[in-house]
VOMARMI-770241 format. One record per residue (C-alpha): residue number from 1; x, y, z. Coordinates in Angstrom, 1 decimal. Example, Ala and Ser with C-alpha at 12.3 -4.5 7.8 and 13.67 -1.06 7.14 Angstrom:
BEGIN
<atom><n>1</n><east>12.3</east><north>-4.5</north><up>7.8</up></atom>
<atom><n>2</n><east>13.7</east><north>-1.1</north><up>7.1</up></atom>
***
This chain:
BEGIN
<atom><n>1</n><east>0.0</east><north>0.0</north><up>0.0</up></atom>
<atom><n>2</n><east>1.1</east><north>3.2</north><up>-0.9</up></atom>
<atom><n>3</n><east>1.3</east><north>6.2</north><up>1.6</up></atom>
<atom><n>4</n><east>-0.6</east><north>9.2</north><up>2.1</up></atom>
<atom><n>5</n><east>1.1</east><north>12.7</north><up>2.9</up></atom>
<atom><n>6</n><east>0.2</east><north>12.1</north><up>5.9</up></atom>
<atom><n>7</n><east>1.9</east><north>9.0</north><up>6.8</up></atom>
<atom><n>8</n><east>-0.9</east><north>7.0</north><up>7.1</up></atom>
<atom><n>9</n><east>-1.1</east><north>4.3</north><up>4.5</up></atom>
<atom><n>10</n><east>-3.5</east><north>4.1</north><up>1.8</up></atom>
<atom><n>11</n><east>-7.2</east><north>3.2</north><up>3.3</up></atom>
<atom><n>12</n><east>-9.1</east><north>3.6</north><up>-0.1</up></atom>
<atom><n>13</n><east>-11.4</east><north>1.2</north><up>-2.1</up></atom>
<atom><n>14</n><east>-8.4</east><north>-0.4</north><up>-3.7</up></atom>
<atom><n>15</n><east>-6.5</east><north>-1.2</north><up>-1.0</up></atom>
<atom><n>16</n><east>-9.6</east><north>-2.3</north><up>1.3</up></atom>
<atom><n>17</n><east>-11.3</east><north>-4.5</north><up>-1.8</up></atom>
<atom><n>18</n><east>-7.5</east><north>-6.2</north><up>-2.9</up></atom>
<atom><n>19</n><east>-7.0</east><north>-7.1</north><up>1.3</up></atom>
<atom><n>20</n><east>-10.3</east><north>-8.7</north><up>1.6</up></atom>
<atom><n>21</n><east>-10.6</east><north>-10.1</north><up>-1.4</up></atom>
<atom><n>22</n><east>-7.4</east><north>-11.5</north><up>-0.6</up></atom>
<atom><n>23</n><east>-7.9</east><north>-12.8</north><up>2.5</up></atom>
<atom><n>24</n><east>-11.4</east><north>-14.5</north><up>1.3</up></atom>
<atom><n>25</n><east>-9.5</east><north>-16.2</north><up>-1.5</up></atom>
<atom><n>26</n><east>-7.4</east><north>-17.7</north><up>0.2</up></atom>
<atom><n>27</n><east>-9.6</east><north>-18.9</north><up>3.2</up></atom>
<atom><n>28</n><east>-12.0</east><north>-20.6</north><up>0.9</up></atom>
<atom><n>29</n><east>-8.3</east><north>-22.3</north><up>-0.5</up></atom>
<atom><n>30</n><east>-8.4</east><north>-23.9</north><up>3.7</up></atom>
<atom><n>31</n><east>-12.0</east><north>-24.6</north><up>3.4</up></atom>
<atom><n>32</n><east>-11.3</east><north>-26.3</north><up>0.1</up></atom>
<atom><n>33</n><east>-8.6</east><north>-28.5</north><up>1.5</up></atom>
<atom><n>34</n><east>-10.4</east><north>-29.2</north><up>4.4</up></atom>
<atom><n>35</n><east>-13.3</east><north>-30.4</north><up>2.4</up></atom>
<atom><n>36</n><east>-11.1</east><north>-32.6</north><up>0.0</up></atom>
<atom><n>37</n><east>-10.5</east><north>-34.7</north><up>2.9</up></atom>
<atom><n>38</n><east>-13.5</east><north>-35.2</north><up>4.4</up></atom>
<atom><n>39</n><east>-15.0</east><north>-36.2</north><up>1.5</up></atom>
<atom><n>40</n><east>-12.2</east><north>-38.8</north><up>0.7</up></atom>
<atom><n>41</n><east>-12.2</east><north>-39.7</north><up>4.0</up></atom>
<atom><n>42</n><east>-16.3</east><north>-40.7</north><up>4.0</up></atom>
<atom><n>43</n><east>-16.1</east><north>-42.1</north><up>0.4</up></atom>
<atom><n>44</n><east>-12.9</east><north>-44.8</north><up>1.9</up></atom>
<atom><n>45</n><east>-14.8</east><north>-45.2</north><up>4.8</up></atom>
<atom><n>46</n><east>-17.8</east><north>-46.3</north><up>2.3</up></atom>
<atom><n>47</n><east>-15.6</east><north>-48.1</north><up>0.3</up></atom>
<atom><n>48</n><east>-14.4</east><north>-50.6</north><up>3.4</up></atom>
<atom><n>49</n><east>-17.9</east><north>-50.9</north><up>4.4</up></atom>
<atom><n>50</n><east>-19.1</east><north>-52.6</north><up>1.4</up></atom>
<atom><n>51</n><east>-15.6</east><north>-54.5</north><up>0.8</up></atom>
<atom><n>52</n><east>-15.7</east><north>-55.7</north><up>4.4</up></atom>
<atom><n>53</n><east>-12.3</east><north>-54.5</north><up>4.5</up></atom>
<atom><n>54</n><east>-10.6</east><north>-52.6</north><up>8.0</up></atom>
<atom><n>55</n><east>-9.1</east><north>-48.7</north><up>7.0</up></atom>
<atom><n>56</n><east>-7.0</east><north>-49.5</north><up>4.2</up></atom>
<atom><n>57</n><east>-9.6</east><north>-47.3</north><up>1.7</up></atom>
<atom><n>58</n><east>-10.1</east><north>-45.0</north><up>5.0</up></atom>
<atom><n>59</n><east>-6.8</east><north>-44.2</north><up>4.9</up></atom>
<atom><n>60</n><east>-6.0</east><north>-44.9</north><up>1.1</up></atom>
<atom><n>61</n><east>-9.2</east><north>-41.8</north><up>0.6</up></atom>
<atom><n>62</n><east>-7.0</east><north>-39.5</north><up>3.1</up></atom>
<atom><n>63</n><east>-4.1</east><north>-39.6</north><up>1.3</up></atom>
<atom><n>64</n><east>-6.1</east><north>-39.1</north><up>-2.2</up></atom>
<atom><n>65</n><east>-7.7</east><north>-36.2</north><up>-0.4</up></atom>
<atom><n>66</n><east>-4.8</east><north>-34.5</north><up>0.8</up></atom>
<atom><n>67</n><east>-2.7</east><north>-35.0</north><up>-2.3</up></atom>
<atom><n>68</n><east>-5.6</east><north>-33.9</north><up>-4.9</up></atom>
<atom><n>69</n><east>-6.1</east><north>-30.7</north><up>-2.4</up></atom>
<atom><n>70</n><east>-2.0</east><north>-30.2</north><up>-2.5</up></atom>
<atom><n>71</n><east>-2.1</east><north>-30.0</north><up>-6.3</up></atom>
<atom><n>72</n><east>-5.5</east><north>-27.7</north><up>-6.1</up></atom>
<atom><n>73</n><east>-3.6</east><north>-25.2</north><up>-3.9</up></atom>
<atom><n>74</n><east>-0.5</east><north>-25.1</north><up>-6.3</up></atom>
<atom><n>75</n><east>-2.6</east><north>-24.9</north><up>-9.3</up></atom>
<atom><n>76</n><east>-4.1</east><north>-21.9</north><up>-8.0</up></atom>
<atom><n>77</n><east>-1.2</east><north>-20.0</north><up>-6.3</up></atom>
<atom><n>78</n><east>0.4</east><north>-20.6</north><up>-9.1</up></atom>
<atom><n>79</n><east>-2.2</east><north>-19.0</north><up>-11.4</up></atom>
<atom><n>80</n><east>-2.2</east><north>-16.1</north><up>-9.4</up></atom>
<atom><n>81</n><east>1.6</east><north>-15.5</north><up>-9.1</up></atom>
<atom><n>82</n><east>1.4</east><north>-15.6</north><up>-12.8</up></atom>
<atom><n>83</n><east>-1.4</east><north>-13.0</north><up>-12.8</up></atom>
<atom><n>84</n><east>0.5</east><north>-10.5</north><up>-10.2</up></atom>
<atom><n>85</n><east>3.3</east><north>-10.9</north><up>-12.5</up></atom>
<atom><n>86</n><east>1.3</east><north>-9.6</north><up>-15.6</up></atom>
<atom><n>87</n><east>-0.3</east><north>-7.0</north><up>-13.9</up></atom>
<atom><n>88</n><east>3.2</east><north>-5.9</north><up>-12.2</up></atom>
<atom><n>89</n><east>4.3</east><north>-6.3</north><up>-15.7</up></atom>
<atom><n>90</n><east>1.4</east><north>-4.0</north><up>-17.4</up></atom>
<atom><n>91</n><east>2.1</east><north>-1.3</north><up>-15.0</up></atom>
<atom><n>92</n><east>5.6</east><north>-0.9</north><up>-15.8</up></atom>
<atom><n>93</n><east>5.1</east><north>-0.9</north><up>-19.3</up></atom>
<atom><n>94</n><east>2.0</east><north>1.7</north><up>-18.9</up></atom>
<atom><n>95</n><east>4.2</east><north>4.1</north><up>-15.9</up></atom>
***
């Protein structure tokens, strides 16, 4: 954030909407994973049930879980590294 004359820093509709926005984005990204696992977790717990078998697809679907919700987070950071890096880029060219 930029400052003001003032010293204060910049508490405008950018800088409030980019924070939030932000900080929403990236706790959905923890809801996300959370959810990833779960889900794995109930569909191996499923899975033994109707095999008869003890936690091997329990723990088989928390791996899975975790691992697919690893990749989503990278995917995604990744996407919007790239994206900072375009805009940073745009507004050097345009300065």
């Amino acid at each position: 954030m930029q400052d003001e004359p003032h010293g204060r820093p910049d508490t405008g509709p950018r800088a409030s909407s980019t924070g939030l926005g932000n900080a929403g984005k990236y706790a959905g990204i923890g809801i996300q994973f959370a959810a990833s696992i779960v889900l794995f977790l109930y569909a191996g717990q499923w899975v033994d049930r109707r095999l008869g078998t003890t936690p091997i697809f329990l723990i088989v679907g928390v791996f899975v879980g975790a691992t697919a919700a690893f990749y989503s987070i990278y995917k995604r950071l990744m996407r919007d590294l790239k994206e900072q890096e375009e805009a940073q880029s745009r507004a050097s060219k345009d300065a």
